[in-house]
C-alpha positions as CSV (number, residue, x, y, z in Angstrom):
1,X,83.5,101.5,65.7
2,X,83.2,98.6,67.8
3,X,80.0,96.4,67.9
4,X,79.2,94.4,71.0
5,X,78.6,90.8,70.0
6,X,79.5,87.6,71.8
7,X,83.4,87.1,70.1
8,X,85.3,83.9,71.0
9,X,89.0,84.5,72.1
10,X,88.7,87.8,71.6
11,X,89.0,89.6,75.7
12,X,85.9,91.3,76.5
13,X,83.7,89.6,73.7
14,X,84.2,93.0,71.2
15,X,84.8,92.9,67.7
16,X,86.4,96.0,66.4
17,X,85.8,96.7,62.4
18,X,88.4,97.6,60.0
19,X,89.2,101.1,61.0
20,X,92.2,101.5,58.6
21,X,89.9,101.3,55.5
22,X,90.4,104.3,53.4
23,X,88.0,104.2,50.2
24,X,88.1,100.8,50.2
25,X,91.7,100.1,50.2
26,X,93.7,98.8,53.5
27,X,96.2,101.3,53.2
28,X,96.5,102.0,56.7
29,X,95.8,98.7,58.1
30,X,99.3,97.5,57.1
31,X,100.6,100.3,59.4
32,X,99.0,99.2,62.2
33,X,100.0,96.0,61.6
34,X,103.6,96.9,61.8
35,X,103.7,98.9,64.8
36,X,105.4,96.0,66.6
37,X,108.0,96.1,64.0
38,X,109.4,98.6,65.3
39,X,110.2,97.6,68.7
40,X,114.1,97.2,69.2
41,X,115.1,93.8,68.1
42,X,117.8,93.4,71.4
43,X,117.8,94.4,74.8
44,X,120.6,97.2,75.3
45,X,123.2,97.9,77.7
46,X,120.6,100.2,80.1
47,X,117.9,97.9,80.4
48,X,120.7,94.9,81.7
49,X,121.8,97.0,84.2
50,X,118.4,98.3,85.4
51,X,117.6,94.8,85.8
52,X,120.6,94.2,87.9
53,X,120.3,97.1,90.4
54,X,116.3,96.6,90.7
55,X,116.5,93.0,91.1
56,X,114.3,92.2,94.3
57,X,116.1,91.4,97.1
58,X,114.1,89.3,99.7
59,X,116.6,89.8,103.4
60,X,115.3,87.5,106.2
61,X,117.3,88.8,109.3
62,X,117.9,86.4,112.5
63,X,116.5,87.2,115.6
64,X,119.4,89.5,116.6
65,X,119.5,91.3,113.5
66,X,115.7,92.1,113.7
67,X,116.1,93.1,117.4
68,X,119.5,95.3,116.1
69,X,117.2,97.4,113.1
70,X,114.1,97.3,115.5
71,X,116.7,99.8,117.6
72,X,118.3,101.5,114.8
73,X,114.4,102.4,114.0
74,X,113.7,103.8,116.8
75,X,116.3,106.2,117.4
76,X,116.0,107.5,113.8
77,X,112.2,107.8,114.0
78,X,112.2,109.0,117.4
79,X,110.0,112.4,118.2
80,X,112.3,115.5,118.1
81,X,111.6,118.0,120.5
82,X,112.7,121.5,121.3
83,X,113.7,120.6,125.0
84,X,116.2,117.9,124.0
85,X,117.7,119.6,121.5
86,X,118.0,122.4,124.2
87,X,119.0,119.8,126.2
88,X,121.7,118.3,124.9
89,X,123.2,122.1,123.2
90,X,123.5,123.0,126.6
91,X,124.6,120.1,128.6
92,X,127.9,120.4,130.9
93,X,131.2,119.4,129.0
94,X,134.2,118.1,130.6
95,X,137.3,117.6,129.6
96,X,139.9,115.1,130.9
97,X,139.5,113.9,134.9
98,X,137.7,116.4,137.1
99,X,140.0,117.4,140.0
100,X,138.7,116.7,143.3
101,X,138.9,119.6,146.0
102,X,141.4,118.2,149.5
């Protein structure tokens, strides 16, 4: 259990007992001691290259740029409705010049 006393360096100010104590012998606090033992001992091939590809990336874009994805925005967020889709299925096609009538 823990008791709740004023504890220097300790986060929280709680001082945990022995809970590992089995009849008297610390058996089980030796395993708990180990725990970080068992941690791999060298970073593998995975974790380098998820730390490549999700390296942040901070992009400041000119004044241009930002006026060129401000548009790019728009047309892919725009509202969808059934009249322009009907709109532009059915919109006159023409092919080549369109002959005038003499």
């Amino acid at each position: 259990m823990a008791n709740i006393e004023e504890v220097p360096g300790v986060f929280g100010g709680v001082k945990t007992e022995d809970v590992g104590v089995v009849n008297g012998n610390n058996e089980n606090v030796s395993n708990v001691a180990n725990v970080g033992a068992n941690l791999p001992a060298k970073v593998g091939f995975w974790n380098k290259l998820k730390s490549v590809l999700f390296y942040p990336i901070k992009v400041e874009l000119t004044p241009y740029q930002q006026k060129i994805e401000d548009e790019i925005n728009d047309f892919l967020y725009q509202e969808v409705t059934w009249t322009k889709v009907k709109d532009f299925l059915f919109q006159e096609v023409t092919f080549g010049k369109k002959k005038e009538n003499l």
